[in-house]
C-alpha positions as CSV (number, residue, x, y, z in Angstrom):
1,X,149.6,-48.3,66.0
2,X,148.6,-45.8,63.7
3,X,147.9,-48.7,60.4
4,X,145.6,-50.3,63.4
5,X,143.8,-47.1,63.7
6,X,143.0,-46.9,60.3
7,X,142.4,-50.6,59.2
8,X,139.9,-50.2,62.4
9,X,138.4,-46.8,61.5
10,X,137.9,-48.5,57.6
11,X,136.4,-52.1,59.4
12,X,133.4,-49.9,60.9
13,X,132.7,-48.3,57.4
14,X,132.3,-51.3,56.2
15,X,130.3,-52.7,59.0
16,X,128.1,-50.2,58.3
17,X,127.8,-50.8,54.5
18,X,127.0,-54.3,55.4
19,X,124.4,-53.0,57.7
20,X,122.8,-50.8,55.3
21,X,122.8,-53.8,52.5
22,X,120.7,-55.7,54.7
23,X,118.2,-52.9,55.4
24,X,118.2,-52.0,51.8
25,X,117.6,-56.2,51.6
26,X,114.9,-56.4,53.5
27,X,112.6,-53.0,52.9
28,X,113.5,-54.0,49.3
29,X,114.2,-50.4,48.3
30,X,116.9,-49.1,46.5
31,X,119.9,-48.5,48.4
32,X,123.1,-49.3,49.0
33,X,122.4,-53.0,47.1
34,X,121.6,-51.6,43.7
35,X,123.8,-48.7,43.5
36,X,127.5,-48.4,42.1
37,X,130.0,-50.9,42.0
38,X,128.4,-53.7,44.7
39,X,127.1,-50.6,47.0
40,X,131.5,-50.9,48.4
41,X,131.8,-46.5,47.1
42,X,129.1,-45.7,49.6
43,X,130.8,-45.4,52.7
44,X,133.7,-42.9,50.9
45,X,130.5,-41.2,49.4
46,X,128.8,-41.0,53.6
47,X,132.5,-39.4,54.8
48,X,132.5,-37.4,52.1
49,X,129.2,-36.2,52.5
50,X,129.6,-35.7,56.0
51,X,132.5,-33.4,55.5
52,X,131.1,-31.2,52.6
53,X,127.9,-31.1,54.6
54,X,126.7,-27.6,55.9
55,X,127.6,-26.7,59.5
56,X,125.2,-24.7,61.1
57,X,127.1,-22.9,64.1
58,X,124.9,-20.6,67.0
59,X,125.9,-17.3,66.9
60,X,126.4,-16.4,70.7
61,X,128.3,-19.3,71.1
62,X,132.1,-19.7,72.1
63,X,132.7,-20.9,68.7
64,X,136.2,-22.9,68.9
65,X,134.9,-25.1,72.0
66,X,132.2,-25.9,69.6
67,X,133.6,-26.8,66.5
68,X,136.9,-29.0,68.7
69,X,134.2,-30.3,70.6
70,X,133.6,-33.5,67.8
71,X,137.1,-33.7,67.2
72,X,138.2,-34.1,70.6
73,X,135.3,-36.8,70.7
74,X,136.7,-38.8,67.9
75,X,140.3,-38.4,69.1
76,X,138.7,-39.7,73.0
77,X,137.0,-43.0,70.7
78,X,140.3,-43.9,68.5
79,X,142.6,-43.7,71.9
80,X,140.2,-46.2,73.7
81,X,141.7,-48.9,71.2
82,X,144.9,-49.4,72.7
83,X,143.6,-51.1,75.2
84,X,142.2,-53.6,72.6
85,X,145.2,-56.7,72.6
86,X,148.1,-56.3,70.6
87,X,150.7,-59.3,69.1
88,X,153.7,-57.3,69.9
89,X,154.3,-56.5,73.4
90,X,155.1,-52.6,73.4
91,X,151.5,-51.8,73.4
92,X,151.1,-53.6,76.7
93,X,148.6,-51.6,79.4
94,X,148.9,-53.1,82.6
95,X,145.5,-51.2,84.3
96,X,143.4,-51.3,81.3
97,X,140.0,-51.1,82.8
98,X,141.4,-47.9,85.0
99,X,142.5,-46.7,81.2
100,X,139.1,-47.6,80.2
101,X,137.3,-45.8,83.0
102,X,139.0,-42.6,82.6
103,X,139.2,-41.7,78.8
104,X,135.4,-42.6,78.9
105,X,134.7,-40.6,82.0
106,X,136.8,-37.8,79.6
107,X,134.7,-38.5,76.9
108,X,131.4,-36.4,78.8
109,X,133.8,-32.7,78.3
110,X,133.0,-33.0,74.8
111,X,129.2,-32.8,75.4
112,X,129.8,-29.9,77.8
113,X,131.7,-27.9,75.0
114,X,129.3,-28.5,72.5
C-alpha cells in the first residue's frame, strides 16, 4: 500500500511537469522545456522549494492547529486512495462511497484549524 502511495504521489509530479511543458509550449517562454535535463529535475526542485520556502505564521494564533492543519490535509488526500481498486484482494472496501463521503466530509476540519 505504502509503494502505491508513493508511485501515486510521484505520477502527479509528473503530471504536473507535463502540464507545465505544454504551457511553457505554447506561451513560448522559457520554462520547464528549456531548462535542465528535459525539464524531468523540476518537480524535485517545486517540493524542494516548497519545503525551504518561508512560513509566515500569525502571531495570536493557536500555532500547532495551524502548522498540522496541511499535514492532516495531505494525510485526509493519500487515505482517499484505498478506495481506488486494487489486484490483490486485502485492500477490499466493501462501502466505498460511504468511505468516500466521510474522509472528504473530514477533509473541511483542516480548513477550520488553519
Amino acid at each position: 500500500m505504502l509503494i502505491s502511495v508513493i508511485l501515486a504521489l510521484v505520477a502527479i509530479a509528473f503530471y504536473t511537469l507535463i502540464e507545465r511543458k505544454f504551457l511553457g509550449y505554447f506561451h513560448l517562454r522559457k520554462g520547464p522545456n528549456k531548462v535542465g535535463l528535459i525539464g524531468i529535475p523540476q518537480p524535485f526542485a517545486d517540493a524542494i522549494k516548497l519545503f525551504v520556502k518561508e512560513q509566515a505564521r500569525p502571531t495570536p494564533s493557536n500555532q500547532l492547529p495551524f502548522l498540522l492543519a496541511p499535514t492532516m490535509g495531505l494525510i485526509l488526500a493519500i487515505i482517499i486512495w484505498i478506495i481506488y481498486p486494487h489486484s490483490h484482494q486485502s485492500f477490499y472496501l466493501q462501502f466505498r462511497v460511504l468511505y468516500f463521503l466521510c474522509v472528504s466530509r473530514i477533509n473541511v476540519y483542516t480548513t477550520f484549524m488553519a
